[in-house]
C-alpha positions as CSV (number, residue, x, y, z in Angstrom):
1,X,0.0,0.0,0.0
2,X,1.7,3.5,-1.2
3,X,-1.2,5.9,-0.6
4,X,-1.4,7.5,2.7
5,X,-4.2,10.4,1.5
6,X,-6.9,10.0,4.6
7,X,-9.9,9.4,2.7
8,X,-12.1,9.0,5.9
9,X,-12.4,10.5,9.1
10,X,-14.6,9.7,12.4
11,X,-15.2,12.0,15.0
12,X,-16.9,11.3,18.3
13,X,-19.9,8.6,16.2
14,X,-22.5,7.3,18.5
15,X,-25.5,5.5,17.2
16,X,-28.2,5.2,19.9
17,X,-31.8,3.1,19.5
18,X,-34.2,4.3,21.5
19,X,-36.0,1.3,23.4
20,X,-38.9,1.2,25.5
21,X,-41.9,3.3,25.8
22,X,-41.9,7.0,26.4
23,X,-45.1,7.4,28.2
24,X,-43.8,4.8,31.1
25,X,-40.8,6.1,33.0
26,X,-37.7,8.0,30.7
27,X,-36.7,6.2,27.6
28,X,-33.8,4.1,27.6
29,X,-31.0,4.1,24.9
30,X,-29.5,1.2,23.5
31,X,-25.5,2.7,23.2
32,X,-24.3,0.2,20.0
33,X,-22.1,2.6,18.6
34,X,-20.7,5.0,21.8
35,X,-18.0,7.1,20.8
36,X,-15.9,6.2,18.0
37,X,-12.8,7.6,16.4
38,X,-11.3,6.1,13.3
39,X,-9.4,6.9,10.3
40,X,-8.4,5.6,7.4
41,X,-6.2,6.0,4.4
42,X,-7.3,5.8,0.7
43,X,-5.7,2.2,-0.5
44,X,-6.1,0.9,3.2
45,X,-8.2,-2.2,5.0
46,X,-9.2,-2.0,8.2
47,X,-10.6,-4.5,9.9
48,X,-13.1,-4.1,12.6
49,X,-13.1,-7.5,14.8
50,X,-15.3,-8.4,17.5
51,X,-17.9,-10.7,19.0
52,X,-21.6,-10.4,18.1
53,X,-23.6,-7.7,19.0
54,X,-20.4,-5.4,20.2
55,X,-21.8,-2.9,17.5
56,X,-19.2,-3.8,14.3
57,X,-22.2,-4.1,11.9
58,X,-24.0,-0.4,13.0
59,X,-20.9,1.0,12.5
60,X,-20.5,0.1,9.1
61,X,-24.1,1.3,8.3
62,X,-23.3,4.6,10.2
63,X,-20.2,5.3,7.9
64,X,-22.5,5.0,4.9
65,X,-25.9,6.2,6.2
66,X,-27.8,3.8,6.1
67,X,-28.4,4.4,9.7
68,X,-28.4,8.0,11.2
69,X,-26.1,8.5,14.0
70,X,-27.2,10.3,17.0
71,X,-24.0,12.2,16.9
72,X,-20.6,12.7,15.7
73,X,-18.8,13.8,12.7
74,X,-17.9,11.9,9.5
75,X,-15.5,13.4,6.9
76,X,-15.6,11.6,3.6
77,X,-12.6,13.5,1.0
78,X,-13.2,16.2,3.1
79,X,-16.9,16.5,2.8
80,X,-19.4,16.0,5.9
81,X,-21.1,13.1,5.1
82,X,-23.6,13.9,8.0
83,X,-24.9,17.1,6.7
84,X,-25.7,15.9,3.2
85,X,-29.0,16.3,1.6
86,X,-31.1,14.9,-1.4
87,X,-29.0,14.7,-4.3
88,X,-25.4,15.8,-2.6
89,X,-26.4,12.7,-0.4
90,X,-27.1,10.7,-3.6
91,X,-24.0,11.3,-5.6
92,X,-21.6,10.4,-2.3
93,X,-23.2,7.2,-2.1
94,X,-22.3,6.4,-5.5
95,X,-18.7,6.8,-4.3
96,X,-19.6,4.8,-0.9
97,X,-21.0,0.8,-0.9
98,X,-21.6,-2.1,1.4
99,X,-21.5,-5.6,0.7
100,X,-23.9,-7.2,3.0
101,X,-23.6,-10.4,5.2
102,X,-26.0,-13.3,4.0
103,X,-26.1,-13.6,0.5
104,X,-29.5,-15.0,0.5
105,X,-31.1,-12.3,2.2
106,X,-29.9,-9.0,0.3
107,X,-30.6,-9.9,-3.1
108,X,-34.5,-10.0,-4.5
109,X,-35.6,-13.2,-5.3
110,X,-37.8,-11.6,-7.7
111,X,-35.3,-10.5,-10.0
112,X,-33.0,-11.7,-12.6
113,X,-29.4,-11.3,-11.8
114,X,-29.3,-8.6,-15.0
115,X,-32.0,-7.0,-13.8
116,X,-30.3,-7.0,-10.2
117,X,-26.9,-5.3,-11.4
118,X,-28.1,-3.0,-14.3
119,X,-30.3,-1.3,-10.9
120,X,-27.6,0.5,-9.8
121,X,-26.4,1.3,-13.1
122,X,-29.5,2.9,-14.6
123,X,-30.5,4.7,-11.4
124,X,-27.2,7.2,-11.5
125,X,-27.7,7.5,-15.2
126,X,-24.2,5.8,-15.7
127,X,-25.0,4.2,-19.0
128,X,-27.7,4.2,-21.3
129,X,-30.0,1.0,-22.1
130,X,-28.0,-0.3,-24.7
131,X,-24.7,-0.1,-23.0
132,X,-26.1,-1.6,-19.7
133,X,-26.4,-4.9,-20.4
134,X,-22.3,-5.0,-22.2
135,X,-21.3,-3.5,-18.6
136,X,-23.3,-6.3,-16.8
137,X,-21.5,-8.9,-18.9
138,X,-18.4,-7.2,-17.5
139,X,-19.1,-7.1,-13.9
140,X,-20.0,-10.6,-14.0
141,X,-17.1,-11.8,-16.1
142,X,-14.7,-9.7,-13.1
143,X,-16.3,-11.6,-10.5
144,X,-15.9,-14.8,-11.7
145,X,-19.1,-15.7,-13.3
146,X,-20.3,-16.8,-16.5
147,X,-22.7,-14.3,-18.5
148,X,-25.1,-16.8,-18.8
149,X,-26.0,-16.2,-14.7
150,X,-27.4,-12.7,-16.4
151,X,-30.8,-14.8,-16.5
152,X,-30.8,-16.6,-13.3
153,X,-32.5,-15.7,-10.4
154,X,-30.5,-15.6,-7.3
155,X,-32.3,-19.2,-5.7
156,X,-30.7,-21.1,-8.9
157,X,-27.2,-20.1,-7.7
158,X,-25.4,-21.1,-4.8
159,X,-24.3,-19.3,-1.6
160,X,-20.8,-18.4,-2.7
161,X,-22.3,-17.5,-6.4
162,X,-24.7,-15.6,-4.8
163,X,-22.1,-13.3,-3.0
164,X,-20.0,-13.0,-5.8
165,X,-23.2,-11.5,-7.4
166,X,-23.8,-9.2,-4.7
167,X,-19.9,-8.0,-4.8
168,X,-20.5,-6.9,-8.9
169,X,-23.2,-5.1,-7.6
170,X,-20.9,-3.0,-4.6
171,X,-18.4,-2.4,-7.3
172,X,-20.7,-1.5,-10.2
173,X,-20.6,2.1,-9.8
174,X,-17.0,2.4,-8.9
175,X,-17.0,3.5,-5.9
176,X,-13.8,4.5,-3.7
177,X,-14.7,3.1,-0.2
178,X,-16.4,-0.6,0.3
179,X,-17.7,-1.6,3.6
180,X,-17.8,-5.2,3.4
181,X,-20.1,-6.5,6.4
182,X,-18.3,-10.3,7.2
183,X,-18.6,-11.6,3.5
184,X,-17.6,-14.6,4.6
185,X,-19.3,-16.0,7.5
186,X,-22.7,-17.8,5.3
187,X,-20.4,-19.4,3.5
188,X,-18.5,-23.0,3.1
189,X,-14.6,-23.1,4.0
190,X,-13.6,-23.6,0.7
191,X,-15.9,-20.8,-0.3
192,X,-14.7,-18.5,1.6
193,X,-11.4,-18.6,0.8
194,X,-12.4,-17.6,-3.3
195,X,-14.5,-14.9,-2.0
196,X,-11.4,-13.5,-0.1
197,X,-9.4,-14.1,-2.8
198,X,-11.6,-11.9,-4.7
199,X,-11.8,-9.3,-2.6
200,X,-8.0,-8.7,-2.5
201,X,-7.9,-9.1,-6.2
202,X,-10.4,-6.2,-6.4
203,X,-9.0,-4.5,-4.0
204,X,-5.6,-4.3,-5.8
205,X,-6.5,-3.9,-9.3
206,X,-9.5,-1.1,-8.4
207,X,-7.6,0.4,-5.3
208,X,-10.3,0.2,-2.9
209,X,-10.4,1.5,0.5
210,X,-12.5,-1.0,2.8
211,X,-14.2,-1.2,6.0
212,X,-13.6,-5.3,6.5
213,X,-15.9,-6.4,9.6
214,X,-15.8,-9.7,11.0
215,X,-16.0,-11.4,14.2
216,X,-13.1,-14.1,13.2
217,X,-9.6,-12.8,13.5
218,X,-7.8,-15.4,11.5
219,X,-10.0,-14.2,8.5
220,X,-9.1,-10.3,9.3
221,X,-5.6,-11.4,9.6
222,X,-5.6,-12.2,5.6
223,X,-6.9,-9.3,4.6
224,X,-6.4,-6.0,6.7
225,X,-3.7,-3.3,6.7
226,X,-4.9,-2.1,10.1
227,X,-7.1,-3.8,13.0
228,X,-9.9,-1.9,15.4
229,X,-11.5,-4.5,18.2
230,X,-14.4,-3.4,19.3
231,X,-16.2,-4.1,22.3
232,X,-19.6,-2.8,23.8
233,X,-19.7,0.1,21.1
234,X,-16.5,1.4,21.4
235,X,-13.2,0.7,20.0
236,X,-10.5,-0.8,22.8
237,X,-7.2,-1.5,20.8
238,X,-5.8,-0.6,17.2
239,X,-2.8,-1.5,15.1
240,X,-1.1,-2.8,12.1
241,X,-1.9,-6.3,11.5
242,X,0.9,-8.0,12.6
243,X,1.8,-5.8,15.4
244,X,-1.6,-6.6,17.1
245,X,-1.6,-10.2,16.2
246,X,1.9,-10.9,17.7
247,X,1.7,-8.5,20.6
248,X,-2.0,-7.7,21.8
249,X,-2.2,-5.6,24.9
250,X,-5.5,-5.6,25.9
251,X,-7.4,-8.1,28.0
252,X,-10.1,-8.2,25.4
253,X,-7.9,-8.6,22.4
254,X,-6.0,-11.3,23.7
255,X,-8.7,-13.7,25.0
256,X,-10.6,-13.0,21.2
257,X,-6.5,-14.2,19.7
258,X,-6.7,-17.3,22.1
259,X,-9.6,-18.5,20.5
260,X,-8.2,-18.6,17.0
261,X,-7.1,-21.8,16.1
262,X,-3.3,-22.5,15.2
263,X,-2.4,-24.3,11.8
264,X,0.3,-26.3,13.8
265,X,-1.1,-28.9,15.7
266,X,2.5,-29.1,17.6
267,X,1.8,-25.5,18.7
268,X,-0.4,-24.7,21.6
269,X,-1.7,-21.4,22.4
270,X,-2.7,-20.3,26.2
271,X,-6.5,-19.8,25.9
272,X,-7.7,-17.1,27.9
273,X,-11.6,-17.5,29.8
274,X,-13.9,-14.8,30.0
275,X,-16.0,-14.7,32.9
276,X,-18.8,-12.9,34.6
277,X,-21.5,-10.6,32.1
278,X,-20.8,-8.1,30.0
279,X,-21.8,-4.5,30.9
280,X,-25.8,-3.6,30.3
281,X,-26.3,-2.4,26.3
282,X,-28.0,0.7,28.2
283,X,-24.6,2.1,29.0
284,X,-21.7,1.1,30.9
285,X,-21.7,3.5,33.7
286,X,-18.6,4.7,35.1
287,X,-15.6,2.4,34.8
288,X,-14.4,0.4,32.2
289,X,-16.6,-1.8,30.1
290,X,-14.6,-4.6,29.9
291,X,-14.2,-4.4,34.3
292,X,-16.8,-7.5,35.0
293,X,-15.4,-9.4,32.9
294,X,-11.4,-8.9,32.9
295,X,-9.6,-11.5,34.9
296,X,-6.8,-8.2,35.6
297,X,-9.3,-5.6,36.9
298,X,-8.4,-3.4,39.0
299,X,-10.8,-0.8,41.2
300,X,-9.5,2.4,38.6
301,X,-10.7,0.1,36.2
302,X,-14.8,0.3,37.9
303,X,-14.2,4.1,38.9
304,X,-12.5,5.3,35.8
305,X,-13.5,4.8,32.1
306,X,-9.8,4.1,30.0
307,X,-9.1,6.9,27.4
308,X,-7.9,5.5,24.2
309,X,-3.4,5.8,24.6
310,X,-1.1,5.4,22.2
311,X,1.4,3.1,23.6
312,X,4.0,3.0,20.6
313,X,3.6,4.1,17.6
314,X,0.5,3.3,15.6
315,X,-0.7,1.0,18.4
316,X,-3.6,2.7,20.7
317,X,-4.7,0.8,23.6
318,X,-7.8,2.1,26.0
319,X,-6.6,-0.5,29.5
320,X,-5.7,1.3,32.3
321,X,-3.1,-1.7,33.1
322,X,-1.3,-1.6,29.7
């Protein structure tokens, strides 16, 4: 990776769901995004790891819009993506996609696959009629698939055919920023190797800057530049790839690396148990979320919430012990 342009740049995100009714006592919030700050270079991956429900899929909707934060500020090329309107809105999202989790689920089963990836095209006015159906060919024949699939319907493909589909559809309007929202985890073994593969591939010949989420670290390991864990809405630990994977410093991160399993059956890693309950999805409260269930707390750690720190560089840690 030679470009080191910022491309993105998150301020402060929260993304709150109210929960609860109104007219019975105050309404609650349900805190799944709670203060994030991320950025990221045009060319780059990062990764965002965590378990479910830590908030790593919200985010990736946030970045894009298609949730609306309840605060913060997101800088897109310089642009606010958060105080965009109608078509300013509309022609940014041209430059901004997702590729969705479960590849049976986000395409219509009421559509051929032509009609499913000329959409996109015809809606921005890309191409006209006649040329939309050579660039469909294209996109198909970039993914990996035959132009024949142009007249299938997505249940006469299989899972891994089916993503592929939905990844010429992300990339059809050339965008500049992909977040990809775990690809991988519907899918076979095998499968999910191609469909990394393919990703890289694209990601080298187009230049892509991606947002990769998933809650396996071996599979963010292939793929990502850079690594944000998250945990209870907020990010506790960032670095290069191989600096995290080889040397993670907090509690969090190194119990999620003790669960990934080693190639080398000769080789065995110390796994590290989590115990007690998480913190309430209300909020936190005072103290570090990770306190109740951190084998290494400490009392700061229940009084005091841990500012992300930059222990060396490009490696930020928010542990009060580390």
């Amino acid at each position: 990776m030679t470009a080191t342009a910022e491309l993105l740049n998150v301020r402060g995100l929260k993304t709150w769901f109210p929960s609860g009714n109104r007219w019975f006592g105050a309404r609650q919030w349900i805190r799944a995004v709670d203060g994030i700050d991320l950025t990221l270079r045009r060319g780059e991956i990062l990764g965002i790891v965590g378990e479910s429900g830590c908030g790593k899929t919200t985010l990736g909707r946030s970045l894009l819009r298609l949730v609306s934060p309840t605060a913060g500020r997101i800088s897109f090329a310089g642009t606010d993506v958060l105080a965009l309107k109608g078509n300013d809105l509309r022609a940014i999202r041209r430059r901004m996609q997702i590729i969705f989790q479960d590849p049976y689920a986000c395409l219509s089963p009421r559509q051929q696959i032509g009609q499913i990836l000329a959409e996109p095209l015809l809606l921005h006015r890309l191409f006209s009629k006649t040329e939309v159906e050579a660039r469909v060919a294209a996109l198909l024949t970039e993914v990996g698939l035959e132009t024949y699939f142009i007249h299938r319907y997505p249940h006469e493909m299989s899972g891994g055919q089916r993503q592929r589909v939905a990844i010429a559809r992300a990339i059809s309007l050339e965008p500049e920023f992909i977040v990809a929202d775990e690809p991988v985890s519907a899918l076979d073994v095998s499968v999910q190797a191609q469909i990394l593969g393919l990703l890289m591939e694209l990601h080298k010949k187009r230049a892509l800057t991606m947002v990769f989420i998933s809650h396996d670290l071996g599979v963010v390991e292939r793929v990502a530049h850079r690594i944000a864990v998250m945990y209870m809405g907020r990010i506790v630990e960032t670095a290069d790839t191989t600096r995290l994977m080889s040397n993670p410093r907090h509690p969090y991160t190194q119990a999620l690396l003790s669960s990934v399993p080693l190639p080398d059956p000769t080789i065995r890693r110390e796994r590290s148990h989590l115990r007690g309950e998480p913190p309430s999805v209300f909020g936190a409260g005072e103290g570090c979320p990770f306190a109740s269930r951190c084998p290494e707390a400490q009392d700061i750690c229940r009084r005091k919430t841990p500012e992300l720190v930059s222990k060396q560089t490009g490696h930020i840690v928010a542990c009060h012990l580390r």
